[in-house]
Every structure is written in structure tokens, then in C-alpha cells.
N, C-alpha and C positions, 0 to 999 in steps of 0.2 A: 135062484141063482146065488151062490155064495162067491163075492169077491174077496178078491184076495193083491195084496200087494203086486204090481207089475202087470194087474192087469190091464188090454187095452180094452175101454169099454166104447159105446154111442149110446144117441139120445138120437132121434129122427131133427134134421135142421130141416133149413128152407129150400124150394123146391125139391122135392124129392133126395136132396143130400142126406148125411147123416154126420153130425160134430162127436169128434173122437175125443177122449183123455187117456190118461195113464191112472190108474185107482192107485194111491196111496197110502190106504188104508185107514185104521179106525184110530182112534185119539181118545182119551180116557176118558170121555162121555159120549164113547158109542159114534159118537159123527164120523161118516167118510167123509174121506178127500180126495179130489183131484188134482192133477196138474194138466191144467189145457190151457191151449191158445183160444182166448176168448175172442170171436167176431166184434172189429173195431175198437178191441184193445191192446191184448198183449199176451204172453204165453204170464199163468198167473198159478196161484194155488187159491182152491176155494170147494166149500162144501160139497160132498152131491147132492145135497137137493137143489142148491145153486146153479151146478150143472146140467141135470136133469133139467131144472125150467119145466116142471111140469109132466112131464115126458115120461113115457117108461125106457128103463136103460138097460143095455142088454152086452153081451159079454163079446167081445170080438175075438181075442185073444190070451191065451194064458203065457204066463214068463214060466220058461222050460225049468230055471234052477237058479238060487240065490244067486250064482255069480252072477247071471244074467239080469236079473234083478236089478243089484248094487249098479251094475253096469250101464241100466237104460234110467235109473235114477242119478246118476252123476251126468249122465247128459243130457235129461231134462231139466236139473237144475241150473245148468250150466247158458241156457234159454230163457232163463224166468226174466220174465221183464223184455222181451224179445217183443217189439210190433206185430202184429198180424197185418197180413197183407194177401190178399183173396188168391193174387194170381202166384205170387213168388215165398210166401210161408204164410200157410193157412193153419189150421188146424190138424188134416192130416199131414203136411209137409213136416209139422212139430214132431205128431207120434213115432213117424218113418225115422228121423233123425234121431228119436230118442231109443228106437229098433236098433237101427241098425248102422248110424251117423250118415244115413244117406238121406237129403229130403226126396220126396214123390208124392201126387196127389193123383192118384186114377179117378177119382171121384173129379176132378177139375178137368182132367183129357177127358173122360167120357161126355162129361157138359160140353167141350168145344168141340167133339167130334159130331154131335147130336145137332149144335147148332152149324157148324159147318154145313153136316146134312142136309136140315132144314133150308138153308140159305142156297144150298145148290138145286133142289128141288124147286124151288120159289123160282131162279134161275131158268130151270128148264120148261115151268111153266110157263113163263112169261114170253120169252123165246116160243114155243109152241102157238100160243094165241096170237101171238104177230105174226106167223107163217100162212 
């Protein structure tokens, strides 16, 4: 995989999630960077192997053309130093707003749709054994 500036990449997180950045690019000793919203810190800049944590990282998105580029970088930096906060700006709420200046987390509705499930299901068994 060759990265390249604006790209949005992931690493696998916890339970079955995956933590998103925006690739950065290379620095005149070869190291990439990121810019992500790091779990129980803050949206930050920091290496990829930093990010990675281990992980293989794999390419989500390419940026269609430098304007676009310029574009999702002026409003990712414009977040640096921004808290993370699981439910209301996570990680991918970071990337979406650095996309497109809208936050969204599918990865966070799909978790509460799953656990709602779960929790109705639980519901209707319990309900069944008492009848």
C-alpha cells in the first residue's frame, strides 16, 4: 500500500472497531504521520508506528485532489488538541469532520444498534420463560 497525503487510513481497535487518521505524510527522515483523535486523549499528530500500535494499517480512503487535500487539512488542524470523547467526537467523528465538516460515527450506531438488539432479545427471552 502506498500512502499518500489525505489519506484516510485504520489500524483494527477494540472490539471489533477500527481507529481511523488522516496520513500526513513523510518528513525528511522517511517517518509517516498522522493526525488522529487518540482514545482518552485528544485529536493530536504523531508517527505511524505510533498509530499503528502494532497493527497492520490499511488504506480507507484516497483524497480525490489537492484542493481537497489543503481542504481536510485546514480542518483537521483546526481540532488538534480537541478531547476525545467515545460517544459525541471519537475518532471517526474527527475524520468525517476533517471529510466533510460534518461529524458521524457508523462504527458507534452500529455498536448501539447491536447492543440494543442484544438487550431486546434478552427482553423477549425473559418475558417467554415467565409465560
Amino acid at each position: 500500500m502506498q500512502l499518500e497525503r489525505g489519506n484516510v487510513i485504520k489500524r483494527p481497535g477494540p472490539w471489533g472497531t477500527d481507529h481511523l487518521g488522516l496520513f500526513a505524510g513523510f518528513d525528511q527522515l522517511g517517518r509517516g504521520w498522522v493526525i488522529h483523535n487518540a482514545k482518552d486523549e485528544r485529536v493530536k499528530w504523531d508517527l505511524l508506528e505510533a498509530f499503528a500500535a502494532g497493527s497492520p494499517v490499511s488504506l480507507v480512503r484516497r483524497a480525490v485532489n489537492v484542493y481537497e487535500i489543503e481542504a481536510i487539512f485546514a480542518r483537521a488542524q483546526e481540532l488538534l488538541g480537541r478531547q476525545f470523547d467515545l460517544v459525541n467526537f471519537n475518532c471517526e467523528h474527527f475524520v468525517t469532520v476533517a471529510l466533510a465538516g460534518k461529524a458521524a460515527s457508523p462504527q458507534l450506531l452500529g455498536v448501539a444498534v447491536g447492543l440494543t438488539l442484544v438487550a431486546a432479545l434478552s427482553l423477549l427471552a425473559t418475558s417467554s420463560v415467565g409465560s
